[in-house]
N, C-alpha and C positions, 0 to 999 in steps of 0.2 A: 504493500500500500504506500508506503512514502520512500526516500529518496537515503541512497547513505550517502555522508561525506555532505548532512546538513549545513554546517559550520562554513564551510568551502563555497558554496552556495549561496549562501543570505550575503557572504561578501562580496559575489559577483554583482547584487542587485542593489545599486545605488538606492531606488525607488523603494523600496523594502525599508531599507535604513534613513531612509526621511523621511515614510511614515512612522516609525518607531520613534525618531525624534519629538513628531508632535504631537504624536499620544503620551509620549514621555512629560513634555509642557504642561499636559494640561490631567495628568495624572489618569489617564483612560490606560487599562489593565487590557483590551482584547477588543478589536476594533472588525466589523463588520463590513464588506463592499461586495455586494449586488451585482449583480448583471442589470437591472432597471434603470426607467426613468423615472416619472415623477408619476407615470399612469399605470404603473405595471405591465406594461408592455411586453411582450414575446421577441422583439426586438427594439432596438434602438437606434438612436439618431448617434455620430460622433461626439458630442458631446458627452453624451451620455457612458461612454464606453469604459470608464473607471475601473472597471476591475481587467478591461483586459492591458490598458494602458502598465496598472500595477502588477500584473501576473506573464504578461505577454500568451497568454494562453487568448485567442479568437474565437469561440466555438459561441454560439449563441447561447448559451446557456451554461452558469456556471455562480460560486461565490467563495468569492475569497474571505478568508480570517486569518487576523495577525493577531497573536499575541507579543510577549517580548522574546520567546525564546521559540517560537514556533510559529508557523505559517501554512495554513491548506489552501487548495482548491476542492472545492465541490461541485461534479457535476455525473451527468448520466451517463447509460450505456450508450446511448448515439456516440458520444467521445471519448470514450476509453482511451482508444491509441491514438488519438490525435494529440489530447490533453497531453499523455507522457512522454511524448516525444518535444511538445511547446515549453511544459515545463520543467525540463532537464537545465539544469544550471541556474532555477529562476530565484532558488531557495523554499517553494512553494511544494509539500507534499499533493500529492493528487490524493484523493478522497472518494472511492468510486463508489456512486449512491444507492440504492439497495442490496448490497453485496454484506456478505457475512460478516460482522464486526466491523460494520463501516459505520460510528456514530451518523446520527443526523444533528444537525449544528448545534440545535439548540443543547442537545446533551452534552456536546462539548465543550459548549461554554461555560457548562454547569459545571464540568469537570475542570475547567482551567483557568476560570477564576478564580482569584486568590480570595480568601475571606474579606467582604468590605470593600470588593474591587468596583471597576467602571469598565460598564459594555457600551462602547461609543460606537453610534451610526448615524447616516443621513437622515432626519426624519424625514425628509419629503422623496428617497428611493426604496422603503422598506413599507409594506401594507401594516395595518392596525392589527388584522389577526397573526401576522408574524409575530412582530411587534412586543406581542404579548405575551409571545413563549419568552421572546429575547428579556423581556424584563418578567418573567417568571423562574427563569435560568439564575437570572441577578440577583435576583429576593430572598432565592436559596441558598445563598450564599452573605446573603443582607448587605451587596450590595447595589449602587444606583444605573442609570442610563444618562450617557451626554451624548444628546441627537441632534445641538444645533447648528455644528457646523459639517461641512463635506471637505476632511480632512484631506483626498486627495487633489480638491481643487486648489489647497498650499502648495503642492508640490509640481504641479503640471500646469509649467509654464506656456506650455503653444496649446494650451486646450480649445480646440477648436470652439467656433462660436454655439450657440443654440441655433435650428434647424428654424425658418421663418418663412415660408414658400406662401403662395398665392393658392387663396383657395376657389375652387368651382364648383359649378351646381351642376349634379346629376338630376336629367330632366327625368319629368315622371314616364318617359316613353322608354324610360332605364329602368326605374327602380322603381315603378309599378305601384307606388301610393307618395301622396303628399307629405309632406313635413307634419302639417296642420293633423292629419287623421293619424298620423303617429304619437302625436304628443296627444289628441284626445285618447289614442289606448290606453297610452302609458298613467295618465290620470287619473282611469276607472281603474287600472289595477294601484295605485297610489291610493284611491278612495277605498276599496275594500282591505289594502295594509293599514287604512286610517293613519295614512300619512300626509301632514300636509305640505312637506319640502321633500325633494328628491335632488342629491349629490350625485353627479354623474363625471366619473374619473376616467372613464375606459375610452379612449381616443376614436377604437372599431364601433361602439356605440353611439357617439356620438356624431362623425360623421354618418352612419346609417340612419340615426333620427332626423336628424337635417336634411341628408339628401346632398351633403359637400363631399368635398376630396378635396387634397390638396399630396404635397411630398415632402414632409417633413421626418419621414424613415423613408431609408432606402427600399424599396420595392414594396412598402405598403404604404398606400395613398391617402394619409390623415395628415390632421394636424396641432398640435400642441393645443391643451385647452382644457376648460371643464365645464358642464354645463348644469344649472339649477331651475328645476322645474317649480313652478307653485300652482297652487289649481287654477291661477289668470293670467299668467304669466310665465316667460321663459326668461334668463341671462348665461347667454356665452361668452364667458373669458378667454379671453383670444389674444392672442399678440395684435396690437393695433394695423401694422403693416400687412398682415396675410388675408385682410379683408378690404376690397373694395367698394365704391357705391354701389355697386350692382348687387354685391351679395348683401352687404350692409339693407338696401332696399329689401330685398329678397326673405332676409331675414325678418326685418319690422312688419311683411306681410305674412308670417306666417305668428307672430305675436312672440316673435324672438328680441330683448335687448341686447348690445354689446356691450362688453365692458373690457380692462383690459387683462392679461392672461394674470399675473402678478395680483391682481384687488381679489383675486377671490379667496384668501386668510383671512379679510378685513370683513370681507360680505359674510362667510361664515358664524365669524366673532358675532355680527349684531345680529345674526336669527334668535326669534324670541326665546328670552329662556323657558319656555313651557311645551317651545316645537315639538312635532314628533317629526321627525328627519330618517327617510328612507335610505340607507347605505351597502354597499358591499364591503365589507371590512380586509375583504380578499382584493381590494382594490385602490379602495381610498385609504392614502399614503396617513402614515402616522402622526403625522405632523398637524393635516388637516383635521382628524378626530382630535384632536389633542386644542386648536384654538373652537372648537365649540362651547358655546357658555355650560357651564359644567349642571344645568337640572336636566338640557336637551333630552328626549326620549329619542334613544337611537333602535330604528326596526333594522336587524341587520338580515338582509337576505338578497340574492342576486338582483341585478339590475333586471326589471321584465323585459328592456327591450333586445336581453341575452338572447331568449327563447324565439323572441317575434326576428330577428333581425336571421336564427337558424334555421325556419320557416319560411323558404324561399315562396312571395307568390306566383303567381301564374305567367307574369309579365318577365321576372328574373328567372324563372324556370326555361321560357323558351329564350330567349336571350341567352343564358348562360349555353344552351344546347348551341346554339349558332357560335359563340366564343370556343367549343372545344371540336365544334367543322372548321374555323381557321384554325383552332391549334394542332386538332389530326392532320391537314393540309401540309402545315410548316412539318410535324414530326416524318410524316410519312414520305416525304421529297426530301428529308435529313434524313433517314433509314437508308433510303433509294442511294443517297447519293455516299453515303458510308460505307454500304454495303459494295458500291461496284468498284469505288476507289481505293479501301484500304490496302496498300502494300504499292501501289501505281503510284502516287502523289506522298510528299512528304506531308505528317500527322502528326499530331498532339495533342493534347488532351484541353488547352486553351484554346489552339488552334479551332479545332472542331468543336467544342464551345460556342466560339466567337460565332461560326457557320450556322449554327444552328438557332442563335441569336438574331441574325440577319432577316433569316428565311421566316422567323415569329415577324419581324419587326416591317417585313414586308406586306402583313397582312391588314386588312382593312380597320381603322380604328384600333388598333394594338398603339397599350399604351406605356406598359412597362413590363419587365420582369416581375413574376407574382414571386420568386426570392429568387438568392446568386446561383448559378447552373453548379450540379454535380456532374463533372464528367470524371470519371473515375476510371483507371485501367487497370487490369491487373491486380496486384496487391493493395491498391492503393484504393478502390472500390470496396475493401473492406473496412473502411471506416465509414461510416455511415454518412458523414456531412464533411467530408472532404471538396478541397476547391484548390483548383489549378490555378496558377499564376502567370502573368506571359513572363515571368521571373523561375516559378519554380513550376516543373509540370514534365509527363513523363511523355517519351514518345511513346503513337501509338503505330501497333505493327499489325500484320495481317494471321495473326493468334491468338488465341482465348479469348477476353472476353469484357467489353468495354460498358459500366452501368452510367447511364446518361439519365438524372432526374432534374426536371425541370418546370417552366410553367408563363404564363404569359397573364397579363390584366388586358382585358381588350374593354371598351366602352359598353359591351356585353357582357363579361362576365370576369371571374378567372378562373384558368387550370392549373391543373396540378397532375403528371406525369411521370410514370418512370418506364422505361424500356434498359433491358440488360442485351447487350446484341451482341452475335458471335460472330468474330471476325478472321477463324479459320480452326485451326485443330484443336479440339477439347478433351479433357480425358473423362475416360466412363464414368467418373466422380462426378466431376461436372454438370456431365448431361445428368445423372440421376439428381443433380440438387437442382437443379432451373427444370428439371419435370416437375420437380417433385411441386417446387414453389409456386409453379403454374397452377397444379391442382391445387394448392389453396385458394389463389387468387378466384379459379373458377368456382370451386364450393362456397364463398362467401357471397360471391356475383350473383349466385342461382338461389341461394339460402331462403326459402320462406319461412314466415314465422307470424305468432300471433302478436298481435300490440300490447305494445307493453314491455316488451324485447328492450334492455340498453344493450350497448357494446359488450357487457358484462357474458351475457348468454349465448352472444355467434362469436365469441373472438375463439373460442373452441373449435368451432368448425372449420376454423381458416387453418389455424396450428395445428390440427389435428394430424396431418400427414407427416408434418416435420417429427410433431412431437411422437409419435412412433419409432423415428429413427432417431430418436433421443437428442435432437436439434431442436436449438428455439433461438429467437431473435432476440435483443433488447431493446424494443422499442416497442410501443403501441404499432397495434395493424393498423389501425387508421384511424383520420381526424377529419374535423366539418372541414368545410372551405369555405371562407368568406366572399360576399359576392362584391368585388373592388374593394377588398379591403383586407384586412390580415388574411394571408393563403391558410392559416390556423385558426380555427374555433371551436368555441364547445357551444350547446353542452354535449353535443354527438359525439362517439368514435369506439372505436374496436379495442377494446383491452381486457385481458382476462382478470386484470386486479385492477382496485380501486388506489389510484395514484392523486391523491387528494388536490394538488396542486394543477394538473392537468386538467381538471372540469372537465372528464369527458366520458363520463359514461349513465348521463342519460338518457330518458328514454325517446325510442325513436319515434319521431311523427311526418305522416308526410309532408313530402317538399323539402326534408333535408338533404343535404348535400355531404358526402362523408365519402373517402380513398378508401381505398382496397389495396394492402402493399406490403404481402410479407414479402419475406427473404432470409436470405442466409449470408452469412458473415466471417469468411474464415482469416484469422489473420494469418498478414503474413501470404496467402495463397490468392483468395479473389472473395466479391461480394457480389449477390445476383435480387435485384428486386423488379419486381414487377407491379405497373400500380397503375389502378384505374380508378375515376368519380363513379358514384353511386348515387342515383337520387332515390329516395324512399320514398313507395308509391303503395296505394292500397291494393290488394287483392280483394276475393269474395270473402262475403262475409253468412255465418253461417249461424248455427246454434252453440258454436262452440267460441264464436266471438269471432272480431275485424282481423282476419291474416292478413299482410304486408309482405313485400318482395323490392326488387333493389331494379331499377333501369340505366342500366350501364351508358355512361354519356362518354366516354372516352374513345376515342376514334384512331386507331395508330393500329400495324400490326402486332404480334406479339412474334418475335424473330421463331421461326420451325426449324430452325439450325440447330437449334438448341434442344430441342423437344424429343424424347425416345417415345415414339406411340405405344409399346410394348409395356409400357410402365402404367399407363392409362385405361381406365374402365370406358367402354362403350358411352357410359353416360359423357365423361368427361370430353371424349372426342366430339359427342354433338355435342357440348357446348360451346367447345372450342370453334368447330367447324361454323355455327350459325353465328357466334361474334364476328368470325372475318368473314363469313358473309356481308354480318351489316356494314362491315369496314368497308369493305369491298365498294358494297352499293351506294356510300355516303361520299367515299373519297376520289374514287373513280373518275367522275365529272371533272374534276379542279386539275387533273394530272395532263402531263405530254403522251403521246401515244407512246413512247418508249418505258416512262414512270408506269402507265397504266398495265402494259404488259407485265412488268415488273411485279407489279400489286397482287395481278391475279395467282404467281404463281407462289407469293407468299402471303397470299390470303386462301390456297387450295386448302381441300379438303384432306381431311388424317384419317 
């Protein structure tokens, strides 16, 4: 689990020994740094990136702790081998999270606090129900919390600015209902929590109530802010700059105020002290519970417009379907043209990247990366969220086996993608593992079930073929997609255990949108996933109650180079066989006579 030749280590790391200094100042015993921003976000804007600044570890997810003689990282199986290889030399032990004797933070701090010590954090990057452990850890030890300053903003001098972008209005011929009938939902379910203020922290939330975007993260289209509902009234804290007249307008017609992002500590401070104030504590950062006048009645339970915004209607549904016919387009003329090229043209894993990039970015209304491309070759595909650099990146040759996952925001929709493709000789190993993961992808795609079903009940049926051959993956099978706006959301997704932090295993209704993407992992050897959208649609309904089934929206071959039919039950061939049929029948039209040949004979029949 952690690193020998500690001592040797912490010396390499300047940044280490300058946070040590000014927790040393100001008497803080074990010092907290987040992956977040101020919203809890799944990712971040550069500014925000403080723990990787302090750890040099990149991986989207992760948290650092210093104390004075010791130093972790904490993060998931997605990053295992990325993580130990970033943080060699950093002084930072790696910390791998559900793993056998791997504390979770808060035990640690319980454990490495000195009696009467100080757990210093950001209050405005750490949520309220954190929060809570973190000064429940303290108390058992008797002692306090110092949360007011972001100790590594002392030390990081070129800290890039805050993210400020312009924001626009998604028209209702996108996003399928008004500002106005959003905020009346959200009211009636406010009036039956009998609450009469609602705090809204979650960036995806709020640009979805709204009906804005803007790009203040990289490949998810939000922006900085927080928004307060009351039963007459809305106020959006906003950076003044990322709003125009037009939206400014826009806004006052749907009975929204602006204010700016900064005033809303102050606006909180004077809500009556008898409010009852609707909150997600899983959200709203600690800082902000913390200036509410202290009689406040806090109702802590998800934001509703988590569920409605999971709830794709009719309008984002067919929309989104046309977003994944350009995105099958762009994958399926990047297959074609990988496929007839590799070993002919010099390759790379940026390279080919970059190509496949283009061929998104050529399509109609494409308007960014829905997150940074995974092209992975080789060994280097078994990391899970590996990213080539036109700095560091392997060549790619005309063997084994290249996992390309990806994703595009089109004005319609966004996708989310993975194809693993074979680019010439495999060993028996191989083929048996991307069979094998094929058949799950297929048993969850086909899976009917009664309502009522979370990810909790079909994530079995997807692992189930691995878990035979005593293989399992580290990661959830799959998660919602946001529609233009975080490629991640709950409260949908595939997981056989409940990962509290994750939000994602309730229950399914239709018009959700949720991947399909196991896989296999071998280090050191290769990584193979395969992964398609799922919208949840209803089936018949009977005396035994509403059955539900999944309609596969992802439009791309799945490579038969790879595939041993021998391995395969009858059932599984047809399923296989009528998806590239619909492939076939959807993507066929948009190709050259020569792509279109191509198509048919790797959308044939098995």
């Amino acid at each position: 689990m952690g690193c020998e030749g500690e001592e040797e280590y912490i010396m390499d790391n300047a940044r280490l020994l300058q946070l040590r200094e000014e927790m040393k100042k100001r008497g803080i015993d074990a010092y907290v740094v987040p992956t977040a921003d101020f919203h809890e976000s799944e990712y971040v804007g550069a500014y925000f990136r403080a723990r990787e600044f302090l750890t040099g570890f990149t991986g989207s997810a992760g948290t650092a702790v210093v104390t004075m003689d010791k130093a972790g990282l904490w993060t998931d199986g997605r990053y295992f081998i990325q993580a130990a290889a970033q943080l060699e030399g950093s002084g930072f032990d790696l910390y791998r999270m559900g793993q056998e004797d791997v504390p979770e933070i808060p035990k640690f701090l319980e454990k490495e606090l000195p009696e009467g010590g100080v757990l210093g954090f950001d209050g405005r990057v750490v949520n309220a129900k954190l929060a809570e452990k973190f000064q429940e850890a303290a108390e058992k030890k008797q002692g306090s919390l110092y949360v007011t300053e972001d100790l590594v903003d002392l030390i990081w001098e070129d800290r890039p600015a805050m993210a400020c972008t312009p924001t626009w209005i998604l028209t209702e011929e996108y996003s399928g209902e008004s500002t106005s009938s959003k905020l009346r939902r959200i009211r009636e379910k406010m009036a039956e929590e009998k609450a009469e203020y609602h705090i809204i922290a979650s960036l995806y939330d709020i640009a979805w109530i709204l009906n804005l975007r803007a790009d203040d993260i990289e490949n998810v289209p939000v922006f900085l802010s927080y928004l307060l509902i009351e039963p007459d009234k809305a106020v959006l804290f906003i950076q003044p700059d990322a709003v125009d007249d037009a939206v400014r307008t826009y806004l006052a017609d749907c009975g929204v105020a602006v204010d700016a992002y900064w005033n809303v500590y102050e606006a909180v401070k004077k809500l009556p002290q008898d409010a009852s104030v609707l909150i997600n504590r899983k959200i709203v950062n600690y800082r902000m519970i913390s200036e509410l006048p202290e009689n406040v009645k806090i109702i802590d339970k998800e934001d509703p417009s988590e569920l409605m915004k999971a709830i794709k209607n009719e309008t984002e549904l067919a929309n989104t379907r046309q977003a994944h016919l350009k995105d099958g387009v762009a994958m399926t003329k990047f297959m074609y043209w990988l496929k007839t090229n590799v070993g002919k043209i010099p390759m790379d894993e940026y390279s080919v990247g970059c190509y496949l990039d283009n061929l998104r970015a050529s399509q109609e209304h494409f308007l960014d990366l829905s997150f940074e491309d995974i092209c992975a070759y080789g060994s280097n595909a078994a990391m899970m969220h590996y990213a080539a650099t036109e700095d560091q990146k392997s060549e790619v040759r005309p063997e084994g086996m290249l996992l390309v996952d990806s994703g595009g925001h089109y004005l319609e929709g966004t996708t989310d993608i993975t194809r693993t493709f074979i680019l010439g000789p495999i060993s028996p190993k191989m083929k048996l593992h991307y069979t094998t993961v094929l058949r799950c992808n297929l048993a969850l795609a086909n899976v009917k079930f009664l309502y009522g079903c979370g990810g909790l009940s079909m994530d079995v049926v997807c692992r189930g073929p691995l878990w035979e051959m005593g293989i399992d993956y580290r990661c959830g099978t799959g998660h919602g997609v946001g529609h233009i706006l975080n490629v991640h959301e709950g409260p949908n997704g595939f997981r056989y255990k409940i990962v509290p932090e994750r939000n994602d295993s309730g229950r399914f209704e239709a018009g959700m949108i949720t991947t399909d993407e196991p896989g296999v992992y071998l280090e050191g050897e290769y990584g193979i996933r395969i992964e398609n959208e799922l919208i949840c649609v209803k089936d018949e309904k009977n005396e035994y109650g509403q059955f539900m089934r999944f309609e596969n929206i992802t439009y791309c071959p799945i490579d038969l180079d790879g595939v041993d039919p021998e391995l395969m039950s009858a059932r599984e061939k047809k399923q296989l066989n009528d998806y590239h049929r619909m492939v076939y029948e959807k993507i066929a039209p948009f190709l050259t006579d020569e792509e279109r040949e191509w198509l048919r004979v790797y959308t044939r029949e098995i």
